[in-house]
N, C-alpha and C positions, 0 to 999 in steps of 0.2 A: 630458873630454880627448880622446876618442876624434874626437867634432865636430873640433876643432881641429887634430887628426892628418892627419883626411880633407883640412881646407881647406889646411892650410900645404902638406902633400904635394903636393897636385893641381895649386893653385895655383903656387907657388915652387919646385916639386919637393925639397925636404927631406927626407933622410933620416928615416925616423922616429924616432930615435936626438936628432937635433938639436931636434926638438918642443920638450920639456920646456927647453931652455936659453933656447930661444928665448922660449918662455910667460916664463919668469924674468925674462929682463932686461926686456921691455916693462912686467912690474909694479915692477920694481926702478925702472926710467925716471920710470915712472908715479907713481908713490910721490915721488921727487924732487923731479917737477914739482908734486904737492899740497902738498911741503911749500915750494916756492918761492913758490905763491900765497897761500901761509897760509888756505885756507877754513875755512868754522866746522865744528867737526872734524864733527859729522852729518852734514853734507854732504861731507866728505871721506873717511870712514869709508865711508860709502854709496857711494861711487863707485869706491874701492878695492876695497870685494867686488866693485862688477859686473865691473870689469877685472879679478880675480882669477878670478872663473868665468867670464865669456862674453868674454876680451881684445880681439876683431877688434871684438864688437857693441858693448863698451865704451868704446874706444877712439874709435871712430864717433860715438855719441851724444855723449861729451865735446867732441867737437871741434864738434860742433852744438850742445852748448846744457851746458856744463858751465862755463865760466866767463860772464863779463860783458859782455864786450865790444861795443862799438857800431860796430864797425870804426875801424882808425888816423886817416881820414881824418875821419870824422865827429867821433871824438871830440877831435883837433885846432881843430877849427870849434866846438866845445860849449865847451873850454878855453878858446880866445882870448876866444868870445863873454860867457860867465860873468865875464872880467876886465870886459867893456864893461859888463856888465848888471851888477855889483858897485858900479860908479858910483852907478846911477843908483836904488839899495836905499839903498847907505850915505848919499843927500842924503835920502831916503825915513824912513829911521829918525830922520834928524837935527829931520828938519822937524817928524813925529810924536814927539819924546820926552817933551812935557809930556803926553800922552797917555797915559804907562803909570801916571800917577801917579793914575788912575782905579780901576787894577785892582785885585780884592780880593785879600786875602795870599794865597789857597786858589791863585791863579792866575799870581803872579807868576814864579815859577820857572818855568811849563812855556810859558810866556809869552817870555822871554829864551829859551828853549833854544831853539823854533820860529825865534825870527827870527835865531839863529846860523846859521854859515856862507852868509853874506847872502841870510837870510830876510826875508821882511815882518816890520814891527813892528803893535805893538797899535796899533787908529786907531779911533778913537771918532766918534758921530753917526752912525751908521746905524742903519736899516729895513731888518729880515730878516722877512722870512714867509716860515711852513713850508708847500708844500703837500703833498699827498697823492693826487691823484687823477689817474694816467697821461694818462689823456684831457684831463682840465682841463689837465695841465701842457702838453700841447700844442695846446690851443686859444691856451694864454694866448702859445706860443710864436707863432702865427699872429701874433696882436692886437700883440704887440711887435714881429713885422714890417712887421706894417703902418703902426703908427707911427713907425717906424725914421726919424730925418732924418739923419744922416751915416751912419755906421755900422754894421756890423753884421757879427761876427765869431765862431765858429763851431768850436768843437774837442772832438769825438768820439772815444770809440773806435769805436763801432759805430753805423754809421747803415744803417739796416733796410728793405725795400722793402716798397711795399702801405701800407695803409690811411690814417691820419693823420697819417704822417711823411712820407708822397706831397705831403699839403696845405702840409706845411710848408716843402717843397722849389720848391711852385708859387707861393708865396708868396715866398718869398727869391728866383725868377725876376724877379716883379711890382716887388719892392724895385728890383731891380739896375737894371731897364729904366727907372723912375725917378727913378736917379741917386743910390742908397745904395750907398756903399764895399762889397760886401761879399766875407767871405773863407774858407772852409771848409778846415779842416785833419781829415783820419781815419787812423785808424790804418790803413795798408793789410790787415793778416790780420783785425785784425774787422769792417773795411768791405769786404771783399773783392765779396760778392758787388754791395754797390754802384758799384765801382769797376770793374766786368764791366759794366752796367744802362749804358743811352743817358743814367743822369742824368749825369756830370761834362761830357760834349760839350755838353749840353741848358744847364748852368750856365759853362761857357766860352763859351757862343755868346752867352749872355745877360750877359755880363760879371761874372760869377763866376770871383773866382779859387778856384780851388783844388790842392791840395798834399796830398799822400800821404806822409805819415809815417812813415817805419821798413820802407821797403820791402823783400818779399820777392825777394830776388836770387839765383835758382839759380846755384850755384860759387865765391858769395862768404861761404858758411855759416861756410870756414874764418876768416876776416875779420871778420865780423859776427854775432852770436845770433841765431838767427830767433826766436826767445820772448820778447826785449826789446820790449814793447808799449807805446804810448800809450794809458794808459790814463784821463788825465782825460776831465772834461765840465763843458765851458764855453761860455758863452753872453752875450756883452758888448752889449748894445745900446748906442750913442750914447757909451762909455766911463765910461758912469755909473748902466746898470741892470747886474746880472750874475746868472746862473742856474748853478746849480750843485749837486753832491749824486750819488745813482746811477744817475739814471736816460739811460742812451743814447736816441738819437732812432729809437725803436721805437716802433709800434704794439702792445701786451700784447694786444691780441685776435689777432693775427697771428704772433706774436715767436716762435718755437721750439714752435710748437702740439704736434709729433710726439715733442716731449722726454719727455713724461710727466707732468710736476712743476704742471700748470694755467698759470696767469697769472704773470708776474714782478709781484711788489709792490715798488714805488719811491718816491722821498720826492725834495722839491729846494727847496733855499731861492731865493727871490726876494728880490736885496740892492740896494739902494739907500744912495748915500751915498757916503763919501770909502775906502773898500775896495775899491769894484768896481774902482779903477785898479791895484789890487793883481793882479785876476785881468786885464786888460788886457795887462799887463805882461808876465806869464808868460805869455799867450798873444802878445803880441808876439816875446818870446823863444822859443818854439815853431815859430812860425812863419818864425821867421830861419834856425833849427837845421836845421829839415825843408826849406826852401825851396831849391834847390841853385842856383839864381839869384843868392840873398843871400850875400857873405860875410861879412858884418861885422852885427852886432849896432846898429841902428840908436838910438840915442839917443833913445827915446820920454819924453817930459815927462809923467810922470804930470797928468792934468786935474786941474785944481782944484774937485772935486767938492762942491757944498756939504751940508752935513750934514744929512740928510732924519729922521733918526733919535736916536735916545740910547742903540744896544746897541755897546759895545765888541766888535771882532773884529779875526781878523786870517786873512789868505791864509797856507795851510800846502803849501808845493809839496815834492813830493821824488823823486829817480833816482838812475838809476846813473850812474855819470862825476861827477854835482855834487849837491852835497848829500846825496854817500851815508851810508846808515845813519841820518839825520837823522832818519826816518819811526823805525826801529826805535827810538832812542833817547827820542819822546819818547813815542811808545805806554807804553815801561817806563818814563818817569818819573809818566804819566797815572795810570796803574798804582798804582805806590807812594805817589804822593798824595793817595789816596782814603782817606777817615776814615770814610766811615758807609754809602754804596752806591755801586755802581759797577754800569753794564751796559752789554754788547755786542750788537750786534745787525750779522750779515756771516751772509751766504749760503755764502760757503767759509769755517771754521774750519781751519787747519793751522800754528801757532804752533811756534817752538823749543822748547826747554828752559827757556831761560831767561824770555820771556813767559810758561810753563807754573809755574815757578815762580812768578813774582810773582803772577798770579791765585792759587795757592794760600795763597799768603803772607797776600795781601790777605783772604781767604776766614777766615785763621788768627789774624787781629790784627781780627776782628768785622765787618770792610765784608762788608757784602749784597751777593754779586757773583752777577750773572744773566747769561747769556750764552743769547740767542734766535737759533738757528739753524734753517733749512728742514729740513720733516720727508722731503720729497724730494726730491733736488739732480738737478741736469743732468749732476752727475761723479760717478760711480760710485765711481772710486778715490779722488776726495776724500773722500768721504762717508766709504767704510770706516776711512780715514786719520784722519777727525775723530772716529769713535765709538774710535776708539782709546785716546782723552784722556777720555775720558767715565768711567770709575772713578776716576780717580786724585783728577780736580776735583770730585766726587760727596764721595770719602772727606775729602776738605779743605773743604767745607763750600759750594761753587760749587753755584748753583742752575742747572741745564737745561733750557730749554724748545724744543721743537719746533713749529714755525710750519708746522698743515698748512692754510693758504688760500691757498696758490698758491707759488712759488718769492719768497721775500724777499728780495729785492734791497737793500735799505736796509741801507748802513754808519757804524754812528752808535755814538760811546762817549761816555756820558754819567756825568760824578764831581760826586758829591756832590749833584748837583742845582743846579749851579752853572755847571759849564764844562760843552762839549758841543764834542765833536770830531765832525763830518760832512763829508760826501762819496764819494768814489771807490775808500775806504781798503777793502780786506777783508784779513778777519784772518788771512795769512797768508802762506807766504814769499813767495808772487811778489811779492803788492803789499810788502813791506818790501824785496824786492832786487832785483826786476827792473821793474817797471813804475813809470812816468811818473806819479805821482797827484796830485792836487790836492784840499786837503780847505779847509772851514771851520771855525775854533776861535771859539765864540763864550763870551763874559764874560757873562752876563747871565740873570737869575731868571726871567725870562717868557717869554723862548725858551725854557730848560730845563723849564718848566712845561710849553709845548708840545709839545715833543720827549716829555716825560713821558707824556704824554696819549697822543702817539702808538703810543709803545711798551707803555701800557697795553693798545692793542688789539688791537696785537700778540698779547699775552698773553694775550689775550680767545679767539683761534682758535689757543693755540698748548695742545700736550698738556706738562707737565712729566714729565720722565723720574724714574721711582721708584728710585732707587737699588738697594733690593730687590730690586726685580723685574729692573733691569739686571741682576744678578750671577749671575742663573738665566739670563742667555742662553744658545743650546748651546755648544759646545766649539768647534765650526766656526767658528762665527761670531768666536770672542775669537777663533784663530787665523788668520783670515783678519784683519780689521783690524789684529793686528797686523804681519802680513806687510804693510800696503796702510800701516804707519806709517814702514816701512822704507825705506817711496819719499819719505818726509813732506817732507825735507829737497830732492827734485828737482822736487816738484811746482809 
């Protein structure tokens, strides 16, 4: 209190006598306004102490990044555009609905729930292959430039400077001059430093459009969140290949060398077939959003993509403003309709309660749940945050493994051996409430064999955590994690 004494006095000149009334009503204020916004009470809970002991510093942070918001204006233009882009889903689902009658029963439910609140529907005939190999995925990204005949569009969070993501930049140069459409969209805070670099002049000049996403705008903090991130990764060639999964357009031999943590490991499907107009779509839609040129949601015609394939999938898109909670809900229905194994695999683990629960659940009614996380992270405080959940899911029958050959980037929940949720998803509150993601649900036994295989080898360099030997850790350590679980809900 004494801090607070010092700033209100010096500041505002206040009696010292008026302090304590003053501290009052801002929490009383404050308190109001949590219960006007109704958040999930952890993270309301959580943010009430901080304004209860540090009020000025809490008070601050809140207005920076305690609710949702994409600013009035932006989120006006998502509104309208969502009603245009709702068109042109619900002729999408109409066209595909003999298609669902493909799905097996393990999959129909979480199948409708996805393409609620005008999601993609289930669409059959496609070619997915997994790959695995950072470098190959962007060789192969070159070789799809180069083949490139119309098209060619482009949505990052993070595009990285140096090495082989240089190649891939000189290549979409070579496209555009050409006479390939092409069109780049990043997130401005994790493309920052590319957005500093001579590359966006170097791709305007060469007829590259490109567009900065969720820009950081000093004094408009109160207006907009600067932590609301785009955070898909997408890659559309010609409107009928599409790339997608975790991996950003980084070089892993160059990517965060001074982190600590080795290499990031990344995974990406290569789809072919009548879905990639799914990921076209949302990336049209992105691109409208971000674009401040655009106001209007452009009526794109999904192509008529012919069927290269036989794997059932479908585009799983979800944010804040539209389609919220849609990612949270159907993780917990993924969850609860697993009968015999279930496994996660996400670099940052920081789940609510109620995720927390159902893993346990699942763990309690016999599903083999494994959850592979990095043995060491680039976030400190995530990390302490995630070892925080590490007894509870131990004591309920959750298998844990620690993945120590390089930082594991791969987000992929795989039920029953059957469905396979991949992409951009990590397990935790940012991607369920603040960031932009884009995942793939795929139906099908031989991708899930694959995916299986891959997370075998995961397993292969990964250490499992002894239960036992967890509960002899020292005293510091539980109580630091649990202090770093306290943040769990803000991280």
């Amino acid at each position: 209190m004494s801090i607070l004494n010092f700033l209100l006095g010096s500041i505002f000149g206040f009696s010292l006598i008026w302090v304590p009334i003053v501290h009052a009503i801002i929490v009383i204020l404050f308190g109001f306004r949590l219960i006007s916004v109704r958040r999930p009470v952890g993270v309301a809970i959580a943010w009430f102490l901080i304004v209860v002991l540090f009020p000025l510093l809490g008070i601050s942070l809140y207005i920076l990044i305690g609710e949702r918001p994409v600013g009035r204006k932006l989120t006006r233009k998502i509104i309208r555009m969502d009603k245009e882009y709702a068109a042109i889903t619900a002729e999408m689902r109409n066209h595909y609905q003999a298609d669902k009658l493909q799905l097996p029963i393990e999959g129909r439910a979480l199948s409708l729930l996805a393409e609620s609140k005008n999601g993609s529907p289930v669409i059959a005939g496609n070619k997915i292959e997994l790959f695995t190999s950072s470098l190959e995925i962007l060789q192969h990204f070159i070789d799809e430039i180069n083949q490139a005949k119309k098209t060619l569009h482009l949505e990052f969070y993070i595009w990285a400077l140096g090495g082989d993501a240089d190649r891939v930049g000189e290549a979409l140069i070579a496209a555009a001059k050409r006479g390939v459409t092409c069109k780049v969209l990043l997130d401005s805070l994790g493309s920052k430093d590319w957005f500093k670099s001579s590359w966006p002049n170097r791709f305007r000049s060469a007829g590259i459009q490109v567009t900065e996403a969720l820009p950081i705008q000093i004094g408009r903090f109160q207006f907009r969140r600067a932590d609301l991130r785009l955070h898909r990764k997408i890659f559309v060639i010609d409107n009928t290949v599409v790339w997608t999964g975790s991996m950003n357009m980084v070089d892993p031999r160059s990517f965060k060398q001074d982190s600590g943590v080795g290499e990031w490991v990344d995974a990406m499907v290569r789809i072919e077939g009548p879905v990639a107009s799914q990921f076209e779509l949302t990336f049209s839609f992105d691109w409208s959003v971000d674009n401040p040129k655009i106001s209007h949601f452009k009526a794109v015609t999904p192509a008529a993509t012919p069927r290269e394939g036989r794997v059932l999938a479908q585009e799983f898109s979800s944010g804040p403003v539209y389609r919220d909670d849609i990612l949270y809900q159907v993780l917990l229905s993924a969850i609860m309709d697993a009968r015999k194994e279930l496994i996660i695999t996400t670099p940052y683990f920081g789940p609510d309660d109620g995720l927390i629960q159902a893993l346990m659940a699942a763990a309690g009614r016999g599903v083999k749940v494994t959850l592979i996380v990095p043995k060491l992270n680039d976030s400190a405080l995530v990390a302490w945050s995630s070892h925080s959940f590490y007894a509870d899911l131990m004591d309920a029958g959750v298998n844990i493994a620690e993945f120590h050959g390089g930082l594991l980037h791969t987000k992929s929940l795989l039920i029953d051996k059957q469905v396979a949720i991949f992409g951009s998803v990590n397990f935790d509150q940012r991607s369920l409430r603040l960031n932009f993601e884009i995942s793939l649900i795929v139906y099908n036994d031989a991708f899930c064999a694959k995916l299986e295989t891959l997370i075998e080898s995961y397993l292969a360099q990964s250490d499992l955590v002894d239960p036992v030997i967890w509960a002899k850790r020292p005293r510091w350590r539980v109580l630091l994690e649990n202090a770093a679980h306290l943040t769990s809900p803000l991280l």
